[in-house]
ZABATI-332215 format. One record per atom (N, C-alpha, C): residue number from 1; atom name; x, y, z. Coordinates in steps of 0.001 Angstrom, whole numbers, plus 500000, padded with zeros to 6 digits. Last residue first. Layout:
<rec i="NUM" at="CA" xx="X" yy="Y" zz="Z"/>
...
This chain:
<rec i="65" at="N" xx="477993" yy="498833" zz="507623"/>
<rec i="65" at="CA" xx="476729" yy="498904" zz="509124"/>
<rec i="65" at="C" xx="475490" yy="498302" zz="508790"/>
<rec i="64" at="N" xx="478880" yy="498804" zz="505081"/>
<rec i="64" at="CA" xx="479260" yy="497725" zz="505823"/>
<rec i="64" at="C" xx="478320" yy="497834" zz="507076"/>
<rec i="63" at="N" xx="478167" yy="501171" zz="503570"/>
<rec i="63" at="CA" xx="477746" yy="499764" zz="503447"/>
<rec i="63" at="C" xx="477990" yy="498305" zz="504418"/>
<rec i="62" at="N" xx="479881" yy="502705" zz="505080"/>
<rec i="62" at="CA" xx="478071" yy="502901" zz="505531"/>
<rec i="62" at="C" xx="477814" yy="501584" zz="504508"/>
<rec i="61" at="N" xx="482696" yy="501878" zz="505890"/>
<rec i="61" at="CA" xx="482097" yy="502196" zz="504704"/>
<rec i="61" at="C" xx="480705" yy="502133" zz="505248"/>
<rec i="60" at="N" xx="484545" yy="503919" zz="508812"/>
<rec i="60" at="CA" xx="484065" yy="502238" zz="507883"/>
<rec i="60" at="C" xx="483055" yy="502957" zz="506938"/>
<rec i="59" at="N" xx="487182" yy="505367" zz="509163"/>
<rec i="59" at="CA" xx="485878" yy="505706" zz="509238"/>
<rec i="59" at="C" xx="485558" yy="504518" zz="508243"/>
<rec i="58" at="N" xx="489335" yy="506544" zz="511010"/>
<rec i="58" at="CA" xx="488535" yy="505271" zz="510809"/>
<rec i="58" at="C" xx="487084" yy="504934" zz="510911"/>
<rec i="57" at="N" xx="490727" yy="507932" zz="509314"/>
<rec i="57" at="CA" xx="490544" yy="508313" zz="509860"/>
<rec i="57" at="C" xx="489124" yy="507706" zz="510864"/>
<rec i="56" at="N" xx="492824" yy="506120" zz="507595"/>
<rec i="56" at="CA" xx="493374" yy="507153" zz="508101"/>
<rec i="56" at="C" xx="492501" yy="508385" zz="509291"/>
<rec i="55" at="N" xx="491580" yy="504239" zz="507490"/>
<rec i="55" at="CA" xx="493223" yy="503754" zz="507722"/>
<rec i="55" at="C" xx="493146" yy="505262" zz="508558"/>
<rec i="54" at="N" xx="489359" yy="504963" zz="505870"/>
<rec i="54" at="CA" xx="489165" yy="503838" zz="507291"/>
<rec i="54" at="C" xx="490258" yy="503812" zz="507974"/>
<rec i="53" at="N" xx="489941" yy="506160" zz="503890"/>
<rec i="53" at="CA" xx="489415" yy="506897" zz="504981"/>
<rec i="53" at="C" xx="489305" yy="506052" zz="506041"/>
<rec i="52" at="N" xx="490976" yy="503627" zz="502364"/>
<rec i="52" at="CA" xx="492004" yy="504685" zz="502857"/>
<rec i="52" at="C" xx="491398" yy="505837" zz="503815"/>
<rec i="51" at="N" xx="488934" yy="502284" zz="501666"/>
<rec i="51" at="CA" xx="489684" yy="501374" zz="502769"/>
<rec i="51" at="C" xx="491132" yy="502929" zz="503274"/>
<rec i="50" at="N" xx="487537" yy="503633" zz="500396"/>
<rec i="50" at="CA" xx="487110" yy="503368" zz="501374"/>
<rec i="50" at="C" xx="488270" yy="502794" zz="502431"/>
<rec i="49" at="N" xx="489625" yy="503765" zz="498114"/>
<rec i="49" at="CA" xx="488984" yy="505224" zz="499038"/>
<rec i="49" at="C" xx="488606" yy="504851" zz="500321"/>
<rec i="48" at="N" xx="489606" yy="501137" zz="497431"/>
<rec i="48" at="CA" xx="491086" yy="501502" zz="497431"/>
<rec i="48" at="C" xx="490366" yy="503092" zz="498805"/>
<rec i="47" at="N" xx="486795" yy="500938" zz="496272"/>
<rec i="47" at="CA" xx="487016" yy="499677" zz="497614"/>
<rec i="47" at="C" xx="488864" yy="500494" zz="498028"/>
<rec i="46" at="N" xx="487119" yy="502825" zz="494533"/>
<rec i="46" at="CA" xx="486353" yy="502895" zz="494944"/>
<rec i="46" at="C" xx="486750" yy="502089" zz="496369"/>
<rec i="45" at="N" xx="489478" yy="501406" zz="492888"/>
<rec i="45" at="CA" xx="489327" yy="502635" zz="493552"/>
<rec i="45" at="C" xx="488697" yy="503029" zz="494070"/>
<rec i="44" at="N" xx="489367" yy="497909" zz="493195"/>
<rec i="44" at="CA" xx="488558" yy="499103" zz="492249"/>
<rec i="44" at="C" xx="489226" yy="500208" zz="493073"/>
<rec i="43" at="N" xx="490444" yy="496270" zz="494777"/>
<rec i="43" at="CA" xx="490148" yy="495369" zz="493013"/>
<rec i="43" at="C" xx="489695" yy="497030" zz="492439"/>
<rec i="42" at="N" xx="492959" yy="496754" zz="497578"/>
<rec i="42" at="CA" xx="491194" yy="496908" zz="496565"/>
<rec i="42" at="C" xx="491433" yy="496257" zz="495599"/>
<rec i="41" at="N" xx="493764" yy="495858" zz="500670"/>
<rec i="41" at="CA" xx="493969" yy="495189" zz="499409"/>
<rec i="41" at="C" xx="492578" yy="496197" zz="498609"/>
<rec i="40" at="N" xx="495647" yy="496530" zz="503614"/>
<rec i="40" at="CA" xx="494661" yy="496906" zz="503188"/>
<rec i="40" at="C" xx="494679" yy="496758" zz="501420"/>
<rec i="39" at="N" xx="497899" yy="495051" zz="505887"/>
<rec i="39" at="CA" xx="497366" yy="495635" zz="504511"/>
<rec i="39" at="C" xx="496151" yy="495721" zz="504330"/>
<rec i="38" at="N" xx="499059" yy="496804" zz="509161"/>
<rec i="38" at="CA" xx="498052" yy="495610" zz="508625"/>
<rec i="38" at="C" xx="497861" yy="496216" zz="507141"/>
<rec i="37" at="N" xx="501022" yy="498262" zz="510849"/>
<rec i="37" at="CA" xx="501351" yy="497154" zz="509466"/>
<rec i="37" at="C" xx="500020" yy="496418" zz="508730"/>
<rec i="36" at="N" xx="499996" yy="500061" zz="512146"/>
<rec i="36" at="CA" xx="500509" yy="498629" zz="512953"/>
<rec i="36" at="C" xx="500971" yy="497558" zz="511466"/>
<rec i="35" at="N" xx="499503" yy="502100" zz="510559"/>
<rec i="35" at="CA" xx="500388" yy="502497" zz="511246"/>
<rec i="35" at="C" xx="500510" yy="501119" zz="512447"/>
<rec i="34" at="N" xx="497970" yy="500586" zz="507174"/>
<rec i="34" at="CA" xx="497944" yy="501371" zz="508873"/>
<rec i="34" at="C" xx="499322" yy="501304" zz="509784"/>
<rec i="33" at="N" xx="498280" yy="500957" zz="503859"/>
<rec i="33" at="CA" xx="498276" yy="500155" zz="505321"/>
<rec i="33" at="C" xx="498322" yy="501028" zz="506369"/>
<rec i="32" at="N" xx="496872" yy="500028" zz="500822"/>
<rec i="32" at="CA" xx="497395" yy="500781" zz="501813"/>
<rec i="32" at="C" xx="497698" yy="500161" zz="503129"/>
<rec i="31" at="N" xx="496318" yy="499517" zz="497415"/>
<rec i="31" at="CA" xx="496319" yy="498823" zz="498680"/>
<rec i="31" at="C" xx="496931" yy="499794" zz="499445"/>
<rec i="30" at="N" xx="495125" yy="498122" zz="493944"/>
<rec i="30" at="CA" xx="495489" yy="498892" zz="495238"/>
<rec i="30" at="C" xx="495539" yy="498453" zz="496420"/>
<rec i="29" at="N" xx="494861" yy="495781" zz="492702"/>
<rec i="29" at="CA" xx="495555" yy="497211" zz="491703"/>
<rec i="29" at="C" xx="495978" yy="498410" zz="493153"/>
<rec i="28" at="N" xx="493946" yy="492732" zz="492687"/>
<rec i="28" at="CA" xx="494402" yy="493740" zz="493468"/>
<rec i="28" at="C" xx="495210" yy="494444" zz="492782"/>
<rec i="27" at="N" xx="493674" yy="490313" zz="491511"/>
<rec i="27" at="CA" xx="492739" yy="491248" zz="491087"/>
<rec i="27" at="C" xx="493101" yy="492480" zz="491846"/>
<rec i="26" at="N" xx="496973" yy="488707" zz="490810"/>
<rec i="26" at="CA" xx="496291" yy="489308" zz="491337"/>
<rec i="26" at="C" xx="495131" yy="489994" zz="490970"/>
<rec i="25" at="N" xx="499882" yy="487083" zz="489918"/>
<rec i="25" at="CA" xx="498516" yy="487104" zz="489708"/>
<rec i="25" at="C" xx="497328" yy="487547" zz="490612"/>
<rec i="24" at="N" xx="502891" yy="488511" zz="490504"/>
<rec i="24" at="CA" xx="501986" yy="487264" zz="491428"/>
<rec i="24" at="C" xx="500774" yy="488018" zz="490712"/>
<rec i="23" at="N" xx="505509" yy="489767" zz="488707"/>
<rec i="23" at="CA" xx="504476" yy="489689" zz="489521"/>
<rec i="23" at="C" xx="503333" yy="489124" zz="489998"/>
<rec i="22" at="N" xx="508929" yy="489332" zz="488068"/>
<rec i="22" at="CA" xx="507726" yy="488620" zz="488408"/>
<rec i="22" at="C" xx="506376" yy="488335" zz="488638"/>
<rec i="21" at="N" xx="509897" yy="491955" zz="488299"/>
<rec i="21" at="CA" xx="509743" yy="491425" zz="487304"/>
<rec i="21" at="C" xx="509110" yy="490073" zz="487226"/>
<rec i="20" at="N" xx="509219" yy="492700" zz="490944"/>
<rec i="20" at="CA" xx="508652" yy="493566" zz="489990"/>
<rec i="20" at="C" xx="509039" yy="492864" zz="488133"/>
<rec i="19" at="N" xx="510659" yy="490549" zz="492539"/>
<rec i="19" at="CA" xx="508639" yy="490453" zz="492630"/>
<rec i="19" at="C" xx="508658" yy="491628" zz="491222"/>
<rec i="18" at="N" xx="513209" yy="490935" zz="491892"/>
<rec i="18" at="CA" xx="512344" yy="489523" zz="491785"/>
<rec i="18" at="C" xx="510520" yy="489760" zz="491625"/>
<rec i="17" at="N" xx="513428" yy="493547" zz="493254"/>
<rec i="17" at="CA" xx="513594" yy="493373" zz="491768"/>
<rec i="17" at="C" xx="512872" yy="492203" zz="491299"/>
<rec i="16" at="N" xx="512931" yy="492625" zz="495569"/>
<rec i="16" at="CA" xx="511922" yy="493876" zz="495302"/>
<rec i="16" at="C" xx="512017" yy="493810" zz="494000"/>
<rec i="15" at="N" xx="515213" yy="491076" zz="496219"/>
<rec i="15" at="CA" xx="513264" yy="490499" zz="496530"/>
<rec i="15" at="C" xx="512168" yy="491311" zz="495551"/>
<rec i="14" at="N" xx="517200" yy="492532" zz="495802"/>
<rec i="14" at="CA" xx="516862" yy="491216" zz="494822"/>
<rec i="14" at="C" xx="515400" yy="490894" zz="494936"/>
<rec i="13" at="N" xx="516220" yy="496207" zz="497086"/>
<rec i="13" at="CA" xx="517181" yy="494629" zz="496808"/>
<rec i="13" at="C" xx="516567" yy="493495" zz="495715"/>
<rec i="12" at="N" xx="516318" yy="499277" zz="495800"/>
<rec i="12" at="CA" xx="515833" yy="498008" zz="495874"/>
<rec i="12" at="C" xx="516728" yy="496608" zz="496138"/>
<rec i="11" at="N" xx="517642" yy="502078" zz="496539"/>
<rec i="11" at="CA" xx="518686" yy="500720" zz="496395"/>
<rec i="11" at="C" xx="517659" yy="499605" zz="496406"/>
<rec i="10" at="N" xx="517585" yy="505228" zz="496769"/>
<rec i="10" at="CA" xx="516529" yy="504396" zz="496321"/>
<rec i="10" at="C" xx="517437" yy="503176" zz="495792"/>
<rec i="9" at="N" xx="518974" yy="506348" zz="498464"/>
<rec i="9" at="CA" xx="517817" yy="506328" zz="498867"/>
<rec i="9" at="C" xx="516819" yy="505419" zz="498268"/>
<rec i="8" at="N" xx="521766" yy="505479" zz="500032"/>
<rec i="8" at="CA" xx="521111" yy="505747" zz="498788"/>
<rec i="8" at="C" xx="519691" yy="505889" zz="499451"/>
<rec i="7" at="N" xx="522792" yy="507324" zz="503163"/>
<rec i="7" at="CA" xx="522754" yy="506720" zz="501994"/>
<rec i="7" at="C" xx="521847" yy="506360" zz="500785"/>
<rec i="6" at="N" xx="522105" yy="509844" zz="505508"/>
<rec i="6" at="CA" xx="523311" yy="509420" zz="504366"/>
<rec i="6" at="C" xx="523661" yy="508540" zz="503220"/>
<rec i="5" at="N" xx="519081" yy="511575" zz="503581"/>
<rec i="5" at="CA" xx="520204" yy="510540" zz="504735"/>
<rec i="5" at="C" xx="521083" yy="510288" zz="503874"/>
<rec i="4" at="N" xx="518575" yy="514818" zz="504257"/>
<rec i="4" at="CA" xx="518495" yy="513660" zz="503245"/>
<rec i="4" at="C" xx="519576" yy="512636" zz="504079"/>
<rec i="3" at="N" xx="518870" yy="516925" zz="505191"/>
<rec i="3" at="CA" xx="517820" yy="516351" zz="505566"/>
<rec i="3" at="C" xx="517776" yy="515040" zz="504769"/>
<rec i="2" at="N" xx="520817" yy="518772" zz="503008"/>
<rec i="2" at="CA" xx="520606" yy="518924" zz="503993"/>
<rec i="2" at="C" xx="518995" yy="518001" zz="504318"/>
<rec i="1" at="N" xx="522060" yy="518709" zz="500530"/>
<rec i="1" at="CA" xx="521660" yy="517402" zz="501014"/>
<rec i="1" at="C" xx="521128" yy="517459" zz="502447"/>
């Protein structure tokens, strides 16, 4: 267990159980986020790539210039 914390690791609470048997009507299948919290939403994998080279190395889509 060396590096592993001391407690569970995987304990969802009620919110996390609520939304996964619930889930809110969405065209969004993907999404990521940046190291200040902001989300990042796609409808395609394509809009999911772009928005993940932008997060990670911030690089905007040549459609957008």
């Amino acid at each position: 267990s060396k590096g592993l914390p001391p407690g569970a690791i995987c304990n969802p609470g009620i919110d996390a159980i609520e939304a996964a048997l619930n889930p809110k009507d969405t065209p969004y299948l993907f999404f990521c986020h940046d190291t200040s919290g902001n989300i990042y939403l796609a409808e395609t994998v394509d809009e999911h790539n772009k928005n993940t080279e932008e997060v990670l190395y911030g690089i905007e889509g040549k459609d957008e210039e």
